[in-house]
C-alpha positions as CSV (number, residue, x, y, z in Angstrom):
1,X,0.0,0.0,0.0
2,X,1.1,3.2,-1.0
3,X,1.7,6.4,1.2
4,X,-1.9,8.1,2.2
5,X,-2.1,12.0,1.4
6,X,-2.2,13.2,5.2
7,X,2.0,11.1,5.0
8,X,2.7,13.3,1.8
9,X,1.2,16.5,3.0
10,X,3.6,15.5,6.3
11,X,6.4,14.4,4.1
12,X,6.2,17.4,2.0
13,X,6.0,20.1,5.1
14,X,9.1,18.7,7.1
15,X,11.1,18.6,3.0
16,X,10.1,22.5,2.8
17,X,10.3,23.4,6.6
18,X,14.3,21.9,6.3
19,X,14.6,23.8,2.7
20,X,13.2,27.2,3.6
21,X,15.0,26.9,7.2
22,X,17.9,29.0,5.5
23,X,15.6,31.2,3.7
24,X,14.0,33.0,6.5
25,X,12.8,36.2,6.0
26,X,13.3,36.4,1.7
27,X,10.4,36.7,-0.5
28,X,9.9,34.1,-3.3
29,X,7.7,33.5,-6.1
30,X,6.1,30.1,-6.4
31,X,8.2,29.3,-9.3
32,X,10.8,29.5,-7.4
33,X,10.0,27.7,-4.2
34,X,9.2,24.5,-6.6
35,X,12.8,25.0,-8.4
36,X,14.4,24.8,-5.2
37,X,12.7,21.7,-4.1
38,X,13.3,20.6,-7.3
39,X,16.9,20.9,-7.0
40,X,17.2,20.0,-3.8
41,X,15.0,16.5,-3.8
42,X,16.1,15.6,-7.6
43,X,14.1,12.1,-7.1
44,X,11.2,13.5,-6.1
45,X,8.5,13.6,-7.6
46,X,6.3,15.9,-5.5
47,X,7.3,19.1,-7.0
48,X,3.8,19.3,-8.9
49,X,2.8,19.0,-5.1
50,X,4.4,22.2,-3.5
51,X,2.0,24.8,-3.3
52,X,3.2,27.8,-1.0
53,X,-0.7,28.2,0.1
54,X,-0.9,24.9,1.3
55,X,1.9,26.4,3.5
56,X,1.0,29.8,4.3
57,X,0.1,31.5,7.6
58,X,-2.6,34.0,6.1
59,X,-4.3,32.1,3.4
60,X,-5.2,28.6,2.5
61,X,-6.0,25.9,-0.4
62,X,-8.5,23.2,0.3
63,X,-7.0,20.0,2.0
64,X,-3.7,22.2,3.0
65,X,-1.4,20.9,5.3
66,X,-2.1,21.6,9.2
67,X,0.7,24.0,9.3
68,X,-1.6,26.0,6.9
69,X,-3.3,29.4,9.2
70,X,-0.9,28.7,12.4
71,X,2.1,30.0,13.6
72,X,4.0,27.0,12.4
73,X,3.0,27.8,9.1
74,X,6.3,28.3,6.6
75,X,4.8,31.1,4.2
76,X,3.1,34.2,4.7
77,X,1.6,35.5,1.7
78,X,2.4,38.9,0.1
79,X,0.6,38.6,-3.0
80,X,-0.8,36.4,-5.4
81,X,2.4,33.8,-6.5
82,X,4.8,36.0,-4.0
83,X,5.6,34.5,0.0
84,X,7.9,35.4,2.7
85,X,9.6,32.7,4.5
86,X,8.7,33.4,8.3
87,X,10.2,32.8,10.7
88,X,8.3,29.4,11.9
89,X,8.9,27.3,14.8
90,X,11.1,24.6,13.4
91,X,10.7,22.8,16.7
Protein backbone atom coordinates (compact mmCIF):
# COMPACT_ATOMS: atom_id res chain seq x y z
CA UNK A 1 0.00 0.00 0.00
CA UNK A 2 1.12 3.15 -0.95
CA UNK A 3 1.72 6.37 1.20
CA UNK A 4 -1.95 8.06 2.16
CA UNK A 5 -2.15 11.96 1.43
CA UNK A 6 -2.21 13.22 5.25
CA UNK A 7 2.02 11.14 5.02
CA UNK A 8 2.66 13.26 1.79
CA UNK A 9 1.23 16.47 3.04
CA UNK A 10 3.59 15.53 6.35
CA UNK A 11 6.41 14.37 4.10
CA UNK A 12 6.18 17.40 2.02
CA UNK A 13 5.97 20.07 5.10
CA UNK A 14 9.09 18.68 7.14
CA UNK A 15 11.08 18.60 3.02
CA UNK A 16 10.10 22.53 2.83
CA UNK A 17 10.33 23.43 6.57
CA UNK A 18 14.35 21.94 6.29
CA UNK A 19 14.60 23.80 2.71
CA UNK A 20 13.17 27.20 3.59
CA UNK A 21 15.04 26.92 7.18
CA UNK A 22 17.93 29.04 5.50
CA UNK A 23 15.62 31.19 3.67
CA UNK A 24 13.97 33.02 6.46
CA UNK A 25 12.80 36.16 5.98
CA UNK A 26 13.33 36.39 1.71
CA UNK A 27 10.43 36.74 -0.53
CA UNK A 28 9.92 34.14 -3.34
CA UNK A 29 7.68 33.51 -6.09
CA UNK A 30 6.14 30.14 -6.44
CA UNK A 31 8.15 29.25 -9.30
CA UNK A 32 10.80 29.54 -7.42
CA UNK A 33 9.95 27.66 -4.19
CA UNK A 34 9.18 24.52 -6.59
CA UNK A 35 12.81 24.98 -8.37
CA UNK A 36 14.38 24.83 -5.18
CA UNK A 37 12.68 21.71 -4.09
CA UNK A 38 13.32 20.56 -7.32
CA UNK A 39 16.88 20.87 -6.95
CA UNK A 40 17.18 20.03 -3.76
CA UNK A 41 15.04 16.54 -3.79
CA UNK A 42 16.07 15.57 -7.61
CA UNK A 43 14.12 12.07 -7.11
CA UNK A 44 11.22 13.55 -6.10
CA UNK A 45 8.54 13.56 -7.56
CA UNK A 46 6.27 15.92 -5.51
CA UNK A 47 7.29 19.14 -7.03
CA UNK A 48 3.80 19.35 -8.93
CA UNK A 49 2.80 18.98 -5.05
CA UNK A 50 4.39 22.19 -3.55
CA UNK A 51 2.04 24.81 -3.30
CA UNK A 52 3.18 27.85 -1.05
CA UNK A 53 -0.66 28.16 0.10
CA UNK A 54 -0.86 24.94 1.29
CA UNK A 55 1.91 26.40 3.54
CA UNK A 56 0.98 29.82 4.31
CA UNK A 57 0.13 31.54 7.56
CA UNK A 58 -2.55 34.03 6.11
CA UNK A 59 -4.30 32.11 3.39
CA UNK A 60 -5.22 28.58 2.50
CA UNK A 61 -5.98 25.94 -0.41
CA UNK A 62 -8.50 23.18 0.30
CA UNK A 63 -6.98 20.01 1.95
CA UNK A 64 -3.69 22.23 3.00
CA UNK A 65 -1.44 20.93 5.33
CA UNK A 66 -2.08 21.58 9.20
CA UNK A 67 0.67 24.05 9.30
CA UNK A 68 -1.58 26.05 6.95
CA UNK A 69 -3.28 29.45 9.17
CA UNK A 70 -0.93 28.69 12.37
CA UNK A 71 2.10 30.01 13.57
CA UNK A 72 4.02 27.03 12.37
CA UNK A 73 3.02 27.76 9.15
CA UNK A 74 6.34 28.32 6.59
CA UNK A 75 4.84 31.10 4.23
CA UNK A 76 3.14 34.20 4.68
CA UNK A 77 1.64 35.54 1.67
CA UNK A 78 2.36 38.93 0.14
CA UNK A 79 0.55 38.56 -2.97
CA UNK A 80 -0.79 36.35 -5.40
CA UNK A 81 2.41 33.76 -6.53
CA UNK A 82 4.81 36.03 -3.96
CA UNK A 83 5.61 34.54 0.00
CA UNK A 84 7.88 35.35 2.74
CA UNK A 85 9.63 32.70 4.53
CA UNK A 86 8.68 33.40 8.32
CA UNK A 87 10.21 32.77 10.65
CA UNK A 88 8.34 29.43 11.88
CA UNK A 89 8.93 27.34 14.76
CA UNK A 90 11.11 24.59 13.41
CA UNK A 91 10.74 22.84 16.69
Amino acid sequence: MGESFEEKNIRIHEQLKELMKSRRGQILLTAEVKHLFEETFPDSKDAQFVQPPDHCFNMTNKKACTCAQTEQAIFECIKRGEFKVRDYSIA
